[in-house]
C-alpha positions in Angstrom: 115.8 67.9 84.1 113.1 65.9 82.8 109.1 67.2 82.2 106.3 64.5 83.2 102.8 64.6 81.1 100.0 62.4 81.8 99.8 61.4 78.7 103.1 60.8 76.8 101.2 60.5 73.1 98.7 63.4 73.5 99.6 65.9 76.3 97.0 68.5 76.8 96.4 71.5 78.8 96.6 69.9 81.9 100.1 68.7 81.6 101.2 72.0 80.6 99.7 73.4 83.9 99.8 71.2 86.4 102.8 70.1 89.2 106.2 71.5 88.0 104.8 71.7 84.6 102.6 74.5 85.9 105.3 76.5 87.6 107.3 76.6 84.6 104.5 77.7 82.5 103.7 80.7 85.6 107.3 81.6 85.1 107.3 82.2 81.6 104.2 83.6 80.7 105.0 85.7 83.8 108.0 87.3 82.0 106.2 88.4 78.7 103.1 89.6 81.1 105.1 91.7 83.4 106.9 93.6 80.3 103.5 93.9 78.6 101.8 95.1 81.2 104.5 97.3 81.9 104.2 99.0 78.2 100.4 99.9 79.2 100.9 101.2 82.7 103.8 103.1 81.5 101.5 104.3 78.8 98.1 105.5 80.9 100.3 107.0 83.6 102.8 109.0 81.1 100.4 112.3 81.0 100.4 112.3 84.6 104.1 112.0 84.7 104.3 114.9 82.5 102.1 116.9 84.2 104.2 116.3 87.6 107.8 116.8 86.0 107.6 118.1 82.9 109.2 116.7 80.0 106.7 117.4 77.1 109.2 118.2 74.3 110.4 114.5 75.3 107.0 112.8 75.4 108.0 110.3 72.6 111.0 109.8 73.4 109.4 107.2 76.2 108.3 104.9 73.4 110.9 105.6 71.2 113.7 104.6 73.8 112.0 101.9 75.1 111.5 99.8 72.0 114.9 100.7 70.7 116.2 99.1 74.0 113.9 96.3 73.6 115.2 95.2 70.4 118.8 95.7 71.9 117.9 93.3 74.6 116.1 90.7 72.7 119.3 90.6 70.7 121.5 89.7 73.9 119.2 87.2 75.0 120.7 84.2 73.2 124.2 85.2 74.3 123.0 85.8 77.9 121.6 82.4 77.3 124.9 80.9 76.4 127.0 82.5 78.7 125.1 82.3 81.6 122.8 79.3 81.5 118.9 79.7 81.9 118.4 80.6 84.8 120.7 83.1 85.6 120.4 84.9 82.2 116.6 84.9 83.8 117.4 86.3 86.7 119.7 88.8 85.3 116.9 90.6 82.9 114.9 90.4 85.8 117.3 92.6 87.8 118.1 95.0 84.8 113.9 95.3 84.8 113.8 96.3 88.5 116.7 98.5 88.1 114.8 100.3 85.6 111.5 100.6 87.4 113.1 102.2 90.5 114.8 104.7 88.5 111.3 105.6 86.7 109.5 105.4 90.2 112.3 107.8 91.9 112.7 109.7 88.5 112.6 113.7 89.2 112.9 114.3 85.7 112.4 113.3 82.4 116.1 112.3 81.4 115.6 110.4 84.6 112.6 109.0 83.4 114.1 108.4 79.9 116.5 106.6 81.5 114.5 104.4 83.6 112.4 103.5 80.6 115.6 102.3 78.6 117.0 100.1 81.6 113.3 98.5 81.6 113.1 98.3 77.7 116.5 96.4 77.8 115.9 93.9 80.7 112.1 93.5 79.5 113.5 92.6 75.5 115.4 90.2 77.2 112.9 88.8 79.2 110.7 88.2 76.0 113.3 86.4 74.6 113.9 84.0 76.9 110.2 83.6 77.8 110.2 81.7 74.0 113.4 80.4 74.0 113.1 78.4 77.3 110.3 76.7 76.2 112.1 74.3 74.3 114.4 73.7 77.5 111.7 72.9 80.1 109.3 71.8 78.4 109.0 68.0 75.8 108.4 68.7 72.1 104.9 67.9 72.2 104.1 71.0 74.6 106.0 73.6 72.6 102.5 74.6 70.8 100.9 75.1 74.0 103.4 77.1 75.6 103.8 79.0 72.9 100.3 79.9 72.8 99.9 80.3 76.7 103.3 83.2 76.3 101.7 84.9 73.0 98.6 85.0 75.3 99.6 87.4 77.6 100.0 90.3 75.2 95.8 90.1 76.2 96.3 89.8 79.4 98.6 92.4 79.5 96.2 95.1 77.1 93.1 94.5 79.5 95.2 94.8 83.2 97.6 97.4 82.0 95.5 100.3 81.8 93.1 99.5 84.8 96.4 99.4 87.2 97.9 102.4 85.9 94.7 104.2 85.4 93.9 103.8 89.2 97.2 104.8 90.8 96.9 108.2 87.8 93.4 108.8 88.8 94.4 109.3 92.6 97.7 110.9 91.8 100.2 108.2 92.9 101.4 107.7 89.2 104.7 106.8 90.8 103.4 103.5 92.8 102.1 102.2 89.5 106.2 101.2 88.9 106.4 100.6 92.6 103.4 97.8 92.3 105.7 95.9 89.6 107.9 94.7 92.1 106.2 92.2 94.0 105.4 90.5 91.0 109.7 90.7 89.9 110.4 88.6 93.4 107.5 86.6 92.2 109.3 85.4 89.4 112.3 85.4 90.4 111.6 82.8 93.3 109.9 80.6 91.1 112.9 80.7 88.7 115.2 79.6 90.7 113.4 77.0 92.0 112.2 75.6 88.4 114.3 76.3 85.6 117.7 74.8 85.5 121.3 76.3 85.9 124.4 76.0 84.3 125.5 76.1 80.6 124.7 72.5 80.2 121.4 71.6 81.0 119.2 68.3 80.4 116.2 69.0 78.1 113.0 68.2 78.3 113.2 65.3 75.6 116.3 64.0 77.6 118.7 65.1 75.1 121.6 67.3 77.4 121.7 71.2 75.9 125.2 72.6 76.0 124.3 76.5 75.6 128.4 77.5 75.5 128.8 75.5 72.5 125.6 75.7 70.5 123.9 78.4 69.0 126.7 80.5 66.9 129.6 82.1 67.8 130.3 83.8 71.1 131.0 87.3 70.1 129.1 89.7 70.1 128.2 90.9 66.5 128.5 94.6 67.7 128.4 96.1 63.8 124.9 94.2 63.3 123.7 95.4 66.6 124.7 99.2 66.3 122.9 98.4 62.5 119.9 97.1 63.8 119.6 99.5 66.9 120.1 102.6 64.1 117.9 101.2 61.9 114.9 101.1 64.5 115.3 103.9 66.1 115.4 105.8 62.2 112.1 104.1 62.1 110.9 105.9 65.0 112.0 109.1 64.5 109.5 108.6 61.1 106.7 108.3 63.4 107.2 111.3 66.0 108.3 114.0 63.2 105.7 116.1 61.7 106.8 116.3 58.2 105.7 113.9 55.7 108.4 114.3 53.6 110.9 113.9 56.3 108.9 111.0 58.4 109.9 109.2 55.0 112.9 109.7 54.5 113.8 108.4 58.2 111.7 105.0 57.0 113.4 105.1 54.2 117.0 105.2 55.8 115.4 102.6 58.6 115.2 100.3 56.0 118.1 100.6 53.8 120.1 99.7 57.5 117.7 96.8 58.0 119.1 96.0 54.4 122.7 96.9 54.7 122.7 94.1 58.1 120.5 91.5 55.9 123.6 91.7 53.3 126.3 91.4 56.0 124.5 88.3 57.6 123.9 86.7 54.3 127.5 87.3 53.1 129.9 84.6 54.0 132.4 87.1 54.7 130.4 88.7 57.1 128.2 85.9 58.5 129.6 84.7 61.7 128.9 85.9 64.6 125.3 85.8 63.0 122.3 88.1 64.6 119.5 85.7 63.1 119.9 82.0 62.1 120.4 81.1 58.5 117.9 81.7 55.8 116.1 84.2 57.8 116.6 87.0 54.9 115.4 85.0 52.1 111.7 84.2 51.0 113.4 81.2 49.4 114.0 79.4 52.5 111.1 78.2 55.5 112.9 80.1 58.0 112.6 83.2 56.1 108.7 82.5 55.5 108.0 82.0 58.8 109.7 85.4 59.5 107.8 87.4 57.1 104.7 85.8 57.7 105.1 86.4 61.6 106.2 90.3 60.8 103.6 91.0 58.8 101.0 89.7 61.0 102.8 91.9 63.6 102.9 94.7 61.4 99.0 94.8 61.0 97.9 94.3 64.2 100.4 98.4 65.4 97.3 99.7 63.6 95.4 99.2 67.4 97.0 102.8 68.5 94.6 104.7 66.8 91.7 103.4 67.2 91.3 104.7 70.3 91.6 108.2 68.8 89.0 107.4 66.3 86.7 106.1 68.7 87.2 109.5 70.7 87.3 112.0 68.0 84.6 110.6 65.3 82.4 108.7 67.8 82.7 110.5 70.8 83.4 107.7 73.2 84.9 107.9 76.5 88.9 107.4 77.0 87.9 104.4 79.0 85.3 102.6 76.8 87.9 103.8 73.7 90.4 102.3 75.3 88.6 98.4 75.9 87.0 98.4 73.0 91.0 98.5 71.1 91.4 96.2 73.5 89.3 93.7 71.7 92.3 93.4 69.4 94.8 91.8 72.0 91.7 89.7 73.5 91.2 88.3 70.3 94.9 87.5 69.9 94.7 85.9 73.1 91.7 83.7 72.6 93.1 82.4 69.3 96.3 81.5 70.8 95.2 79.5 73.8 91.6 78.0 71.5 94.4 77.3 68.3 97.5 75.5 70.2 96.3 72.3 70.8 95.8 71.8 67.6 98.4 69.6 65.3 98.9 68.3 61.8 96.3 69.6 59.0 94.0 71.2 62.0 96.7 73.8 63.0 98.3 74.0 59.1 94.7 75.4 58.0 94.6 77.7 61.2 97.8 78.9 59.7 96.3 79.9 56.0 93.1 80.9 57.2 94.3 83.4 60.4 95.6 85.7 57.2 92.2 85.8 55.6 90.6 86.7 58.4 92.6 89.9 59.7 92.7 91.1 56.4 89.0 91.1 56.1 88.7 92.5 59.8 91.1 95.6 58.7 88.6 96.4 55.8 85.6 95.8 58.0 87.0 98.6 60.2 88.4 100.5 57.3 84.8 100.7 56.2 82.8 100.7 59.8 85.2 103.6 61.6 84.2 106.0 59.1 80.8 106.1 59.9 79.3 108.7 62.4 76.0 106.5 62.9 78.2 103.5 64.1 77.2 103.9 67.7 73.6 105.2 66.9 72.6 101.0 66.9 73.2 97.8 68.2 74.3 96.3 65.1 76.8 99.0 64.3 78.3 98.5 68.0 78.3 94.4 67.4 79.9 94.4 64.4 82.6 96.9 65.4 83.1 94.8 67.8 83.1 91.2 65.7 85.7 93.2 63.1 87.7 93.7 66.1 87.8 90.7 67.7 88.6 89.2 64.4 91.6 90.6 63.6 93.0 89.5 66.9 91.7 86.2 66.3 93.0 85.8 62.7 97.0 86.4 64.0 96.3 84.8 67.5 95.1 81.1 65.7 98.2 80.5 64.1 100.3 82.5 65.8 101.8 79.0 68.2 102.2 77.5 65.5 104.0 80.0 63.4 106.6 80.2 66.6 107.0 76.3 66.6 108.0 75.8 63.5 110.6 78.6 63.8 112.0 76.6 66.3 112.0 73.2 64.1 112.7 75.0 60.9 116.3 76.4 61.9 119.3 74.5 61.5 121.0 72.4 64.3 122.8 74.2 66.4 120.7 77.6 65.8 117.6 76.8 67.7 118.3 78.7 70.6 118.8 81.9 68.3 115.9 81.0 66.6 113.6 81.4 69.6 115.4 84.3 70.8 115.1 86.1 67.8 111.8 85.4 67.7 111.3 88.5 70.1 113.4 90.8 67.7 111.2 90.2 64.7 108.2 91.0 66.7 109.3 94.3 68.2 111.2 95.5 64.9 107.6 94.8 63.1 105.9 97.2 66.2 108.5 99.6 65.4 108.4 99.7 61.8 104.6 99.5 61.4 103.7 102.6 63.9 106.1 104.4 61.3 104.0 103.5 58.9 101.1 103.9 60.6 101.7 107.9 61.6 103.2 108.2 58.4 99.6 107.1 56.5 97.5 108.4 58.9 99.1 112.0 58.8 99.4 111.9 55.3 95.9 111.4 54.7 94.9 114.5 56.6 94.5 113.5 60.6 97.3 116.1 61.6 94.4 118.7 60.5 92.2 117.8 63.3 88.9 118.2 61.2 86.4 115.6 61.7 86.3 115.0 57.6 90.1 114.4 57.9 90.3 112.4 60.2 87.7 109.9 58.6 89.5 110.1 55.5 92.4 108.6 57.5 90.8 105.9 59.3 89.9 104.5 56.0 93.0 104.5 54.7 95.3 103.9 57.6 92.9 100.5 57.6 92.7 100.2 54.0 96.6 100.1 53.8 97.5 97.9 56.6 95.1 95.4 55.3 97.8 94.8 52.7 99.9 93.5 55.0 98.2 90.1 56.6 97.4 89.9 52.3 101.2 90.0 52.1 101.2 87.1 54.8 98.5 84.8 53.0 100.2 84.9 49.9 103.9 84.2 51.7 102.0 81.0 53.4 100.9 79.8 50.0 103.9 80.2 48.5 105.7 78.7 51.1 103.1 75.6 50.7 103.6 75.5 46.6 107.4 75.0 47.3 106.7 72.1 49.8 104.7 70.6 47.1 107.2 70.9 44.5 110.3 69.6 46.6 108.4 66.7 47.9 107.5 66.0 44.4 110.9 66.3 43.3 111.9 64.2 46.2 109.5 61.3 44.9 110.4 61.4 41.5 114.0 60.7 42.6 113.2 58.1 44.7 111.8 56.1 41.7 114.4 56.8 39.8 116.6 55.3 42.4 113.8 52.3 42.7 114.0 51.4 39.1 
């Protein structure tokens, strides 16, 4: 299969969406919208749901399950991706997603409703995963950028439509055709799937070169200790953020993370390496892989801190649940913008996107530490505006180098690994949403918001925000130390050449 562009030296936009091109791009950025999307409908509606058949005592359990399931499928995708070939591995996630949303349309009771949520956790985590790791199948090199910022876009997308479509099926009382309405848009996909991305295990790319996806990308096997690791360890994340005990919420982080190091040492062990869960040198700061990785997570990590502003916005400001909820919205929109304004760019342009996206969210997380605080926020313009500037800005710091964090995880794996590079791109992202609303209930409570008094719970806005603005410092740093040991090996590299020369 081969990918035309107007312009073989600079492709823009308009070869990205245009003819077949366009298709692709429709497919793809479908996938990660329709399981987006699907976490906010599922979301708006769940009171309703509750309210119709009960289930209470299981309320978190709907998130919990879901991401866990997620993460499970995200992990598949690569080998769904080798066994199957592209499209039908597409196809396939798409059917575990449908199968899913029947049973939580149909479901007459939470278990059922549990159990829905899980089918459409797994078949959406696989969906993400190939959303990114197709990209370097149907599309040339010089596009990756801009599909990868058109894909990370629809997170945005998703945060704006999600609500509105499950808030008006809830608001009538027809919770249950807010699943129902996902449908059409499955066949949608699925259509344009099979008409656009190629079968088979052995494909021709995009740059001409033929993709054999039985023989590439690691062993076959499934690596079923690392999963059951992996799949323990984030679900002993979120139990920390659903318990009410501080001591106890960190004590399930705590065990979280000592399984999320207990799989690092098996994968980096040569005993233990093959079949591998994440390509080489993605456990170690010492490698660009493993850089890219922690930037990305990090970045990830700071922007869970969007589920409570809401909450904030309700309790100390006394704003609506609809004007609460768009205004945390501004968040994802930002990510958005940044993503599709940031991909184009290439060489030193995108490289200072990359250091500067850091700087930015962690100064919009201590703009809001200190602006959230503040009972007169709302009283004026300004206050309004530059709520509304810190929280755009956040989103826009991770969304402007966010494409070009996800290419280079691409380019920076070894051969043969690429295709569990992308896939696992998905992983690191929903293990960082896992981990950091942990750590976000765990901070929050701890600083007094399970009290419910309005003193408390400013005392926890500023340091919920406070804390998690540690984390995009975390990145920054990470990005300049990644760009110290560039300098250093390429002046190594020089000094060796003249050796050789003389």
């Amino acid at each position: 299969m081969t990918t035309s562009t107007t312009n073989s030296t600079a492709p823009g936009w308009r070869d990205l969406l245009s003819g077949n091109n366009g298709w692709r791009s429709l497919a793809l950025a479908g996938g990660v919208a329709l399981h987006a999307t699907n976490v906010y409908v599922a979301t708006t509606v769940l009171p309703s749901i509750v309210k119709e058949i009960g289930g209470l005592d299981l309320y978190s359990w709907n998130t919990t399950l879901f991401v866990v399931a997620s993460i499970l499928g995200s992990v598949f995708a690569a080998q769904m991706l080798s066994t199957l070939g592209p499209r039908a591995a597409y196809i396939a996630a798409l059917v575990g997603f449908s199968a899913g949303t029947i049973v939580c349309a149909a479901a007459p009771s939470m278990p059922w409703m549990l159990a829905g949520r899980t089918l459409q956790g797994f078949g959406g985590g696989i969906l993400l995963a190939l959303s990114y790791a197709l990209i370097r199948i149907v599309f040339a090199p010089p596009l990756w950028s801009r599909a990868m910022g058109l894909v990370s876009g629809m997170w945005g997308v998703a945060t704006l439509c999600g609500p509105a479509v499950g808030g008006v099926f809830a608001q009538f009382g027809h919770w249950r055709w807010a699943f129902w309405s996902l449908l059409p848009i499955v066949v949608g996909l699925g259509l344009i799937i099979r008409a656009q991305v190629p079968g088979g295990r052995t494909v021709k790319a995009a740059d001409g070169t033929s993709q054999s996806h039985g023989d590439n990308d690691g062993a076959h096997a499934v690596p079923w200790f690392k999963v059951v690791l992996l799949c323990a360890s984030a679900v002993a994340i979120s139990l920390g953020a659903v318990v009410n005990s501080h001591v106890v919420a960190a004590a399930w982080m705590v065990l979280g993370l000592a399984l999320a190091g207990w799989l690092a040492q098996r994968e980096r062990s040569v005993r233990h390496a093959l079949p591998r869960l994440m390509p080489t040198g993605a456990y170690s700061l010492r490698t660009r892989l493993g850089r890219l990785y922690a930037t990305m997570s990090l970045l990830g990590l700071a922007m869970t801190s969007e589920i409570y502003i809401p909450y904030f916005l309700q309790t100390i400001h006394a704003q609506t649940p609809f004007a609460a909820g768009y205004l945390a919205a501004l968040m994802a929109a930002g990510w958005s913008v940044g993503s599709m304004t940031s991909a184009s760019l290439q060489g030193d342009a995108a490289e200072r996107r990359v250091r500067l996206g850091p700087v930015i969210v962690a100064v919009g997380m201590f703009a809001l530490a200190w602006l959230l605080p503040q009972s007169s926020l709302f009283d004026s313009a300004a206050g309004i505006t530059t709520l509304c500037i810190a929280l755009f800005g956040v989103g826009i710091g991770v969304g402007i180098g966010w494409p070009h964090l996800l290419t280079r995880v691409m380019t920076a794996a070894r051969p043969g690994e690429a295709g569990l590079a992308s896939a696992s791109i998905t992983t690191v992202q929903l293990y960082s949403m896992a981990l950091g609303s942990a750590l976000a209930g765990l901070v929050a409570n701890s600083a007094g918001l399970a009290d419910g008094g309005l003193p408390e719970i400013q005392r926890a806005s500023i340091w919920l925000f406070a804390v998690f603005a540690l984390a995009p410092a975390g990145a920054a740093v990470t990005i300049w130390r990644g760009r110290t040991a560039a300098f250093i090996h390429a002046n190594a590299q020089n000094e060796r050449e003249g050796r050789e020369a003389s």
